[in-house]
PDB file of N, CA, C, O and CB in Angstrom:
ATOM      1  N   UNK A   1      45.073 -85.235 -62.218  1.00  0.00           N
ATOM      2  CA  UNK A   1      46.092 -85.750 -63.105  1.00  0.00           C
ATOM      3  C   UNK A   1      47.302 -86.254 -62.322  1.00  0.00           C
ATOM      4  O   UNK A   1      48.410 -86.238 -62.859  1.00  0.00           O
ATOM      5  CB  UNK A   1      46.512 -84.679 -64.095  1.00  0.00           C
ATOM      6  N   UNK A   2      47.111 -86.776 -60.868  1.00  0.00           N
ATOM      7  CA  UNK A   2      48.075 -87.231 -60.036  1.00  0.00           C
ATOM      8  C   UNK A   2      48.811 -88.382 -60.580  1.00  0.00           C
ATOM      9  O   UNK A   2      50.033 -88.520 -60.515  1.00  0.00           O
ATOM     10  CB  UNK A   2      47.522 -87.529 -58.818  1.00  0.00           C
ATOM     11  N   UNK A   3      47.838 -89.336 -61.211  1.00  0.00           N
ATOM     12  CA  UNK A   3      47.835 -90.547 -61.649  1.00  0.00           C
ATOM     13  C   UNK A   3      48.033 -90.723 -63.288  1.00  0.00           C
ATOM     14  O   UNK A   3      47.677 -91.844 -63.652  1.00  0.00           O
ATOM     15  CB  UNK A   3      46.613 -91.087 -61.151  1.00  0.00           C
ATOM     16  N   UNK A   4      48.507 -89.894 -64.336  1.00  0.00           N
ATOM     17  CA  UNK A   4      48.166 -90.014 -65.614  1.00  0.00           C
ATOM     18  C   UNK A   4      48.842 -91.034 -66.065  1.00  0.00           C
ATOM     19  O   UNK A   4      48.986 -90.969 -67.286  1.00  0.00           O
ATOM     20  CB  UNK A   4      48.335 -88.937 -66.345  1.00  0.00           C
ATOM     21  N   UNK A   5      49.284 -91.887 -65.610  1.00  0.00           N
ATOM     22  CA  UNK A   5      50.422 -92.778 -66.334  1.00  0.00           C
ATOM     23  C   UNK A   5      49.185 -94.289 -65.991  1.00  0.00           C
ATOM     24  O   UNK A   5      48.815 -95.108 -66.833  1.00  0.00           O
ATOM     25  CB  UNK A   5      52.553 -92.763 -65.284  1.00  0.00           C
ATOM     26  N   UNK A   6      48.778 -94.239 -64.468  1.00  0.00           N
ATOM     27  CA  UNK A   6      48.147 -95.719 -64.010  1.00  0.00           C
ATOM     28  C   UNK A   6      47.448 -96.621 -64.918  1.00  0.00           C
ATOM     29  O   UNK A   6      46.289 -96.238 -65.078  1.00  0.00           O
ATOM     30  CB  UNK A   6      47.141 -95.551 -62.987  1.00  0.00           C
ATOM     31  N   UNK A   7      47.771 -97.833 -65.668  1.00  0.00           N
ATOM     32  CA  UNK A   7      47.480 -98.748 -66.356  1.00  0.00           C
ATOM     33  C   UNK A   7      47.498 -98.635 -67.524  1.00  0.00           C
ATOM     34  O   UNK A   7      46.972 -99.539 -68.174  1.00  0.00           O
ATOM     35  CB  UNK A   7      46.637 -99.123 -66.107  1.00  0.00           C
ATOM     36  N   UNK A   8      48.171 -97.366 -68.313  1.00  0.00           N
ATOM     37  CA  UNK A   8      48.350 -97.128 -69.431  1.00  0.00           C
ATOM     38  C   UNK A   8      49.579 -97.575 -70.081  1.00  0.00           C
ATOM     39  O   UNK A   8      50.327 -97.751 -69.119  1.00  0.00           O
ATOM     40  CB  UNK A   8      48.168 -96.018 -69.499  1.00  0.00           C
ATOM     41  N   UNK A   9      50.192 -97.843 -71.061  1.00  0.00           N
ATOM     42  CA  UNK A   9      51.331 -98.118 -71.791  1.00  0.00           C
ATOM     43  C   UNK A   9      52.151 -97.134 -72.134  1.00  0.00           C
ATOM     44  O   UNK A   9      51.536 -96.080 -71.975  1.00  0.00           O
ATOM     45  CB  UNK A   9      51.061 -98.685 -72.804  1.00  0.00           C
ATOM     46  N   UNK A  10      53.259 -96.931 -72.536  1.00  0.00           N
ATOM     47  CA  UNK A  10      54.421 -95.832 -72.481  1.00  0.00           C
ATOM     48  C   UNK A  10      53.698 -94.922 -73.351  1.00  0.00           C
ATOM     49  O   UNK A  10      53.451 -93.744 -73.091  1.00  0.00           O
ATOM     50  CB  UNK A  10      56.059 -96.267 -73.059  1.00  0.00           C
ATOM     51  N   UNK A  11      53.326 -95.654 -74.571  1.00  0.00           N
ATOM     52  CA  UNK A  11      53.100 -94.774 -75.894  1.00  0.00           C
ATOM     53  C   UNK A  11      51.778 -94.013 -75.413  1.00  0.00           C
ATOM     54  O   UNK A  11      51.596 -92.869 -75.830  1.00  0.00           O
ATOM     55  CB  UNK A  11      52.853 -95.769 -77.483  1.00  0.00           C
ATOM     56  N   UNK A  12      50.704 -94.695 -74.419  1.00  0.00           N
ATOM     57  CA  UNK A  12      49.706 -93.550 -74.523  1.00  0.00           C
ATOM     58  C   UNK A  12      50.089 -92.481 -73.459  1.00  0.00           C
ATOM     59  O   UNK A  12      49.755 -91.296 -73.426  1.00  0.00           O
ATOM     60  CB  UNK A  12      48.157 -94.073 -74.280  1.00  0.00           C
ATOM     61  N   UNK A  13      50.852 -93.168 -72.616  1.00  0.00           N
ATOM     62  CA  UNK A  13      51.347 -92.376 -71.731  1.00  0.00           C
ATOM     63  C   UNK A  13      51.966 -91.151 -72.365  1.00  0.00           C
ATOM     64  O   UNK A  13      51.314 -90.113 -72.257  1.00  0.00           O
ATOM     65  CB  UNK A  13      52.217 -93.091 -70.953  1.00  0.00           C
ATOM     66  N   UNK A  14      53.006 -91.109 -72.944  1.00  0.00           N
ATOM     67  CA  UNK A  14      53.249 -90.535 -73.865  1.00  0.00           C
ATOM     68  C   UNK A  14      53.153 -89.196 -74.365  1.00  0.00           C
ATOM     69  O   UNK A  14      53.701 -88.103 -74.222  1.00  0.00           O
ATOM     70  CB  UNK A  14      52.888 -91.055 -74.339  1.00  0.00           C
ATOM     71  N   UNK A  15      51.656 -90.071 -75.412  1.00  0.00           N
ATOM     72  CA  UNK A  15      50.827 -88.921 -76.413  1.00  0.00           C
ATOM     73  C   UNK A  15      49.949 -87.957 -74.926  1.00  0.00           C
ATOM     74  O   UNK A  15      50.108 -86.738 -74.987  1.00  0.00           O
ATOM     75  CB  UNK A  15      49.273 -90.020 -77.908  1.00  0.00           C
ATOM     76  N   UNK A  16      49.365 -88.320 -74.085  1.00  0.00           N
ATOM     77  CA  UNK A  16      49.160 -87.709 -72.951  1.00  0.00           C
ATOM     78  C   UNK A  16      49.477 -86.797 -72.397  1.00  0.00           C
ATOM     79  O   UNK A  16      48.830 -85.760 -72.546  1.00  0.00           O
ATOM     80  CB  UNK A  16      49.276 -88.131 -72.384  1.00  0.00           C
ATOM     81  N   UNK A  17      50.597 -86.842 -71.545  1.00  0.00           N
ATOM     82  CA  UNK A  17      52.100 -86.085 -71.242  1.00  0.00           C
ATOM     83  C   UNK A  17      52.611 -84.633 -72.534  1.00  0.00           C
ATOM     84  O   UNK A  17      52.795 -83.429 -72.356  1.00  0.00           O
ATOM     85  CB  UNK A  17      53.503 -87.661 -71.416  1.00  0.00           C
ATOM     86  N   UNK A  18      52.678 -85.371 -73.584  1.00  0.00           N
ATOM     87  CA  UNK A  18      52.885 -84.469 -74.526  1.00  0.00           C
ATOM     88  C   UNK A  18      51.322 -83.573 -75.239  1.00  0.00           C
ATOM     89  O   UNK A  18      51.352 -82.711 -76.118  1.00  0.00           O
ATOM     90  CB  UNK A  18      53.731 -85.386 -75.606  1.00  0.00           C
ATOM     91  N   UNK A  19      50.512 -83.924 -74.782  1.00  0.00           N
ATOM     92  CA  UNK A  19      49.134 -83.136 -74.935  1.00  0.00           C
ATOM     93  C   UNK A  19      49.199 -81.830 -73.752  1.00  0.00           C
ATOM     94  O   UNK A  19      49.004 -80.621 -73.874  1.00  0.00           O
ATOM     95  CB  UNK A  19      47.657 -84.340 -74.583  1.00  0.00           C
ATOM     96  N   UNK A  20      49.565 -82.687 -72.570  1.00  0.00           N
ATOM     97  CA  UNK A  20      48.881 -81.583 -71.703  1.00  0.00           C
ATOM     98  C   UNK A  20      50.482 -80.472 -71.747  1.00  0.00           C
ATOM     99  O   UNK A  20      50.354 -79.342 -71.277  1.00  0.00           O
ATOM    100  CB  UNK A  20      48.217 -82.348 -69.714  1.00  0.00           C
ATOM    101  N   UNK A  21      51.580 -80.797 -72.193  1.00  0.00           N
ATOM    102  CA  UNK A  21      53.138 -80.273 -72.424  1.00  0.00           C
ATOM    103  C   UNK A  21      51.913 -79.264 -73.126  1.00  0.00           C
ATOM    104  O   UNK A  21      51.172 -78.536 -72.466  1.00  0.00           O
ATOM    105  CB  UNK A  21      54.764 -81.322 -73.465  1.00  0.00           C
ATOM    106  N   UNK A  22      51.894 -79.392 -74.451  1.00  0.00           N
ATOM    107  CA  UNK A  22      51.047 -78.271 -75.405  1.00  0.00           C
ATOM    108  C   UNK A  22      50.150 -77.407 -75.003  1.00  0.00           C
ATOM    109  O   UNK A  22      50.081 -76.381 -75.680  1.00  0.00           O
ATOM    110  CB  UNK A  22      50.308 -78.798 -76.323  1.00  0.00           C
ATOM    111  N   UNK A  23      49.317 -77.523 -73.952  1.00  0.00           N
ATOM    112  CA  UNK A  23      48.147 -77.107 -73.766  1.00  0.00           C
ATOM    113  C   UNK A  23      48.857 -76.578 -73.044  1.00  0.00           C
ATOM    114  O   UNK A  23      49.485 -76.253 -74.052  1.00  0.00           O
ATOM    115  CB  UNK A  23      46.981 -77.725 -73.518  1.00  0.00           C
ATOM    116  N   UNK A  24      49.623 -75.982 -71.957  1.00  0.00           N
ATOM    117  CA  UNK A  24      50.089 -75.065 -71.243  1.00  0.00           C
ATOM    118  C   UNK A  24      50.905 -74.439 -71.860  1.00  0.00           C
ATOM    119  O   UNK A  24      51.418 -73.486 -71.274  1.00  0.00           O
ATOM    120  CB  UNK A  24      50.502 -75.390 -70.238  1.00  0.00           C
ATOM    121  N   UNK A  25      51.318 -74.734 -73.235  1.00  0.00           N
ATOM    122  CA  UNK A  25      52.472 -73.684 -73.793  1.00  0.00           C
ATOM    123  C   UNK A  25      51.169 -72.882 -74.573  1.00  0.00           C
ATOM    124  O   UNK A  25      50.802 -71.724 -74.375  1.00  0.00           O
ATOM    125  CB  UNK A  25      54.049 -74.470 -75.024  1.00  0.00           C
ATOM    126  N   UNK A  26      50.767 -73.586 -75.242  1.00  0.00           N
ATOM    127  CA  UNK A  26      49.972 -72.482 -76.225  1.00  0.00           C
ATOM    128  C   UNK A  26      48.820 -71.373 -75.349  1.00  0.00           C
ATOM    129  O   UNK A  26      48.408 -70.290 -75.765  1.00  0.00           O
ATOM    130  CB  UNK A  26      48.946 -73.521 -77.485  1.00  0.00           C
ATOM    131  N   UNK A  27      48.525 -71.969 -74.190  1.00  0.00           N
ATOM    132  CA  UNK A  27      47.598 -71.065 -73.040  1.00  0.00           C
ATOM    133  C   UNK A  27      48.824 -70.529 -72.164  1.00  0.00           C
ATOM    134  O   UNK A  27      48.450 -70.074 -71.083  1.00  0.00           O
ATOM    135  CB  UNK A  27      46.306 -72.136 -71.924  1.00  0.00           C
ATOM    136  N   UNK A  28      49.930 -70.488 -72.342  1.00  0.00           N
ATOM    137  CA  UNK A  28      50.590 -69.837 -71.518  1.00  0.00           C
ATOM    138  C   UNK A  28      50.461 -70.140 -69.800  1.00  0.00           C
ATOM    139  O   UNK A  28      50.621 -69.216 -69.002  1.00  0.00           O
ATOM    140  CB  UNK A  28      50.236 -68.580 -71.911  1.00  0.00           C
ATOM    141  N   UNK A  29      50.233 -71.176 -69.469  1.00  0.00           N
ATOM    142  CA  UNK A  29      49.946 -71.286 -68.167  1.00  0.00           C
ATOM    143  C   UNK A  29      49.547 -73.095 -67.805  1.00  0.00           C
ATOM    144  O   UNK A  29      49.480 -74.013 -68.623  1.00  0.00           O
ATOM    145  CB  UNK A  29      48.650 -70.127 -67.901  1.00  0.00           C
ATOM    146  N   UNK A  30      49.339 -73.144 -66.340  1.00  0.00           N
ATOM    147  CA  UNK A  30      48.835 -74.369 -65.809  1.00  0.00           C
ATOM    148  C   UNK A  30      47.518 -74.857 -66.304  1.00  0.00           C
ATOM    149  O   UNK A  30      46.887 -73.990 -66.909  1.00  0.00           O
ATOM    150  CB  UNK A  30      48.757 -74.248 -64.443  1.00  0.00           C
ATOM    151  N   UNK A  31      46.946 -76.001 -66.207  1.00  0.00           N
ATOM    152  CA  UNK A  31      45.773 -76.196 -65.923  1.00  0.00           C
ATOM    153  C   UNK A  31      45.315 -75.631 -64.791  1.00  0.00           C
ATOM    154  O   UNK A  31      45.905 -75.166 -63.816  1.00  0.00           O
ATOM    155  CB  UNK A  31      45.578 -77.311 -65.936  1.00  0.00           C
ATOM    156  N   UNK A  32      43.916 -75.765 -65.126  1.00  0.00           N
ATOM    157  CA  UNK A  32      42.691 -74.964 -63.621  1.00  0.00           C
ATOM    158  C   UNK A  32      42.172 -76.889 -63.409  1.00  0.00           C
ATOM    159  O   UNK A  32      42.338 -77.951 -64.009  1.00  0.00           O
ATOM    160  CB  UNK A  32      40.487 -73.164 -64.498  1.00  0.00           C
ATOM    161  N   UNK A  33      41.597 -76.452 -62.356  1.00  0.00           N
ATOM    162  CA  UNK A  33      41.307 -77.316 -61.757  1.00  0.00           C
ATOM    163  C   UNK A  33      39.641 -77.891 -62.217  1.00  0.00           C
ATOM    164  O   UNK A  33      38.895 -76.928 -62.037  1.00  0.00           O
ATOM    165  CB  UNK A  33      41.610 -76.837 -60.426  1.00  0.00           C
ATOM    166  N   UNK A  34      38.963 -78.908 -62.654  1.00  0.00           N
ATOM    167  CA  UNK A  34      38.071 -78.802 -63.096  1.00  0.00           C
ATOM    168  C   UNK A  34      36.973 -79.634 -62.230  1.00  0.00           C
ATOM    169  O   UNK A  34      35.762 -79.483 -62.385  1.00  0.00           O
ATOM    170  CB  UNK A  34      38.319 -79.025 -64.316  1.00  0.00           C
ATOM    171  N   UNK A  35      37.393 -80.277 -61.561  1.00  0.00           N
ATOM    172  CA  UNK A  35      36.336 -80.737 -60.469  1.00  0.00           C
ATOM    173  C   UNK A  35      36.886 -81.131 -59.350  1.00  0.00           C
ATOM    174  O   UNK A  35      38.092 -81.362 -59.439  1.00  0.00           O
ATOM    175  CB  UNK A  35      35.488 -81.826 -60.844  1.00  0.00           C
ATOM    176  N   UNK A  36      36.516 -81.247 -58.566  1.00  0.00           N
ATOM    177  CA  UNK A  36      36.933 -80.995 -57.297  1.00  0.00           C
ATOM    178  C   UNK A  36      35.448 -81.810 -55.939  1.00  0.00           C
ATOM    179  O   UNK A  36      34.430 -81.220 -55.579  1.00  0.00           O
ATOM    180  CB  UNK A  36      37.170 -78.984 -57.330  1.00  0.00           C
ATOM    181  N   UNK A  37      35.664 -82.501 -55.734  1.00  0.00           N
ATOM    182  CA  UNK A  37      34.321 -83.261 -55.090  1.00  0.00           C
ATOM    183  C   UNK A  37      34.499 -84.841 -54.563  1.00  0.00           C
ATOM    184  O   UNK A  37      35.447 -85.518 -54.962  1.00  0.00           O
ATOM    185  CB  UNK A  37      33.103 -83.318 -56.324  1.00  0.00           C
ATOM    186  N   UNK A  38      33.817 -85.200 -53.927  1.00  0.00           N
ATOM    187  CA  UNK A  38      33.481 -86.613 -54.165  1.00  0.00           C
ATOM    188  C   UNK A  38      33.332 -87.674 -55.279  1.00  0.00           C
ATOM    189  O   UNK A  38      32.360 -87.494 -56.013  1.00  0.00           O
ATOM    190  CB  UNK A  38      32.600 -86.646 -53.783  1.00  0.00           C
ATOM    191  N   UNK A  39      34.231 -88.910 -55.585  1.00  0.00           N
ATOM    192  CA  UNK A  39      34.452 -89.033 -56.812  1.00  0.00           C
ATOM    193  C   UNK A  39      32.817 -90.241 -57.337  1.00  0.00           C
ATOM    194  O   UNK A  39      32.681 -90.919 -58.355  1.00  0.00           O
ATOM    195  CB  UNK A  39      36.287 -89.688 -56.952  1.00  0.00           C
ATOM    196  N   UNK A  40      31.939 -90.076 -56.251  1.00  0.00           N
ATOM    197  CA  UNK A  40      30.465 -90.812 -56.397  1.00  0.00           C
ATOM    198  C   UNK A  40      29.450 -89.674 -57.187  1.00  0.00           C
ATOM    199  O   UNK A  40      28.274 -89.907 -57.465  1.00  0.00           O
ATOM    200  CB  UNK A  40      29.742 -91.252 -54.639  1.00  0.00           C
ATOM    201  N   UNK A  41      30.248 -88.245 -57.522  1.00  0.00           N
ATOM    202  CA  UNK A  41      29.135 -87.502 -57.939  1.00  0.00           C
ATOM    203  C   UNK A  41      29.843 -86.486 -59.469  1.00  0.00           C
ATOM    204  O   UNK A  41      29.630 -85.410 -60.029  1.00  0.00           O
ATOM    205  CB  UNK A  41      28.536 -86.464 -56.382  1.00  0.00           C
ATOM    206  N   UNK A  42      30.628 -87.509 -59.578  1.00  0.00           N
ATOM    207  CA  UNK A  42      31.486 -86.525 -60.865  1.00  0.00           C
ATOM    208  C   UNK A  42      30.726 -86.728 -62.148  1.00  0.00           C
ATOM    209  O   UNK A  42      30.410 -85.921 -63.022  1.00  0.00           O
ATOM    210  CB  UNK A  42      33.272 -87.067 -61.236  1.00  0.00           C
ATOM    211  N   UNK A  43      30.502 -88.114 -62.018  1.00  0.00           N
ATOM    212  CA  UNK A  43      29.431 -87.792 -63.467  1.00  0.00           C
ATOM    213  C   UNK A  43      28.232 -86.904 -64.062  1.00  0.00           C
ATOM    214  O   UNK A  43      27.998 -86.562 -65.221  1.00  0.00           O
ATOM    215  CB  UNK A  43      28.832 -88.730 -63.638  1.00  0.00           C
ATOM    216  N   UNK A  44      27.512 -86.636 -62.777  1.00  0.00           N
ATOM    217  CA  UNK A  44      26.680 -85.963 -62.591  1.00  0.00           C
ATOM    218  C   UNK A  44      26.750 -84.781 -62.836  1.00  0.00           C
ATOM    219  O   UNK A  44      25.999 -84.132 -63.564  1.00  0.00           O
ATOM    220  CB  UNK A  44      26.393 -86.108 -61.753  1.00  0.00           C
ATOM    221  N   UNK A  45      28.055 -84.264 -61.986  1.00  0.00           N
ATOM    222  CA  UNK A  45      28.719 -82.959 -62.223  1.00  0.00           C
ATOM    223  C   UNK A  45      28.623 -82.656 -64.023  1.00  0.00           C
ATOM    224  O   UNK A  45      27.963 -81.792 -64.601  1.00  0.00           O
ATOM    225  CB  UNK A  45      30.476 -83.092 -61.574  1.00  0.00           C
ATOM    226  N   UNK A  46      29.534 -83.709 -64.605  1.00  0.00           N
ATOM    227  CA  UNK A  46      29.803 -83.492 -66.055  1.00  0.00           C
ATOM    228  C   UNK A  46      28.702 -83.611 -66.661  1.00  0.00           C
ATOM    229  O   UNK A  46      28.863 -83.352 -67.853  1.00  0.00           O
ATOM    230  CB  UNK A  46      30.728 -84.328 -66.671  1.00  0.00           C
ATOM    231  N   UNK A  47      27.183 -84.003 -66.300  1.00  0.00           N
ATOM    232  CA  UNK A  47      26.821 -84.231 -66.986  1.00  0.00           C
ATOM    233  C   UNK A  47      25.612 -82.667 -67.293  1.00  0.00           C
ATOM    234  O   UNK A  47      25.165 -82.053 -68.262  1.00  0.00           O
ATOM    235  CB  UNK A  47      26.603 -85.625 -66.720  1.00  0.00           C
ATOM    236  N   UNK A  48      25.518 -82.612 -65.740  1.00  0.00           N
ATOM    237  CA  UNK A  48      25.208 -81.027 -65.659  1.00  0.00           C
ATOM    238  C   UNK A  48      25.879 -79.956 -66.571  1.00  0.00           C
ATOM    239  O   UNK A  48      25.321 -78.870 -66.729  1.00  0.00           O
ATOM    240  CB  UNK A  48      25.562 -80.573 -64.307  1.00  0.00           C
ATOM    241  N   UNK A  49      26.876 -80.196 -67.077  1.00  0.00           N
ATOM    242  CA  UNK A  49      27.771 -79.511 -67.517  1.00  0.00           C
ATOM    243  C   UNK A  49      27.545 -79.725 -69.424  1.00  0.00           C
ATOM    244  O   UNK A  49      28.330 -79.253 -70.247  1.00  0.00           O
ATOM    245  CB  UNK A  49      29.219 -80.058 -66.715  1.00  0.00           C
ATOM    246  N   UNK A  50      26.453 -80.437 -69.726  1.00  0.00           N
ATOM    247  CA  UNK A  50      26.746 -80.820 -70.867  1.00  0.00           C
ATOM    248  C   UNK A  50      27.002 -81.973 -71.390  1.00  0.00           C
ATOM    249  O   UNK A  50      26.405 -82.397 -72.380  1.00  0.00           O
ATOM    250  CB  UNK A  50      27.425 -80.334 -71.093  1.00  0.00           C
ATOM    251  N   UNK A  51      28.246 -82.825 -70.557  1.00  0.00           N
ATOM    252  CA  UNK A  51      29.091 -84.018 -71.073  1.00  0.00           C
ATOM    253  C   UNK A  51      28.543 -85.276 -70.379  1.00  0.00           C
ATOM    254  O   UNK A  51      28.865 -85.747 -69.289  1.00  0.00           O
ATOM    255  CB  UNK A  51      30.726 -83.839 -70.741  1.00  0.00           C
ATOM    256  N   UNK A  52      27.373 -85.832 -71.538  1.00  0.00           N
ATOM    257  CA  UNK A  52      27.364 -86.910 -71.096  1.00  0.00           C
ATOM    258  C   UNK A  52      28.001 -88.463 -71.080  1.00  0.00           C
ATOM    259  O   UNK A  52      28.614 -88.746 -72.110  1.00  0.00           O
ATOM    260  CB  UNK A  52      26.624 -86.846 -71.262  1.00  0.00           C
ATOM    261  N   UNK A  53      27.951 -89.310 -70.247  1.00  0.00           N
ATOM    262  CA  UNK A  53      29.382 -90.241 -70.161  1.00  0.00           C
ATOM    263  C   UNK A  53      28.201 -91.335 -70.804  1.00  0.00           C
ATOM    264  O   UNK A  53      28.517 -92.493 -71.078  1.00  0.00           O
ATOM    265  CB  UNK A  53      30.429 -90.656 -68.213  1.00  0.00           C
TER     266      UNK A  53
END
């Protein structure tokens, strides 16, 4: 999430910013880290995982 703003517009930027604001108040904490790898094998990862793209 280094990048959450790159090629997006204020407003989605925004609703974004103010998503992940929420998600650490109501969990009380940071995000965890959810992948971590080479970015030639992330789909794969997710998809292992369930989430297909």
């Amino acid at each position: 999430m280094d990048e959450v703003s790159t090629s997006l517009d204020s407003s989605m930027t925004y609703h974004i910013v103010n998503s992940l604001k929420q998600y650490v108040h109501i969990l009380n904490g940071t995000s965890q880290i959810v992948y971590q790898g080479p970015h030639e094998h992330v789909l794969e990862f997710f998809e292992s995982m369930g989430f297909k793209c």
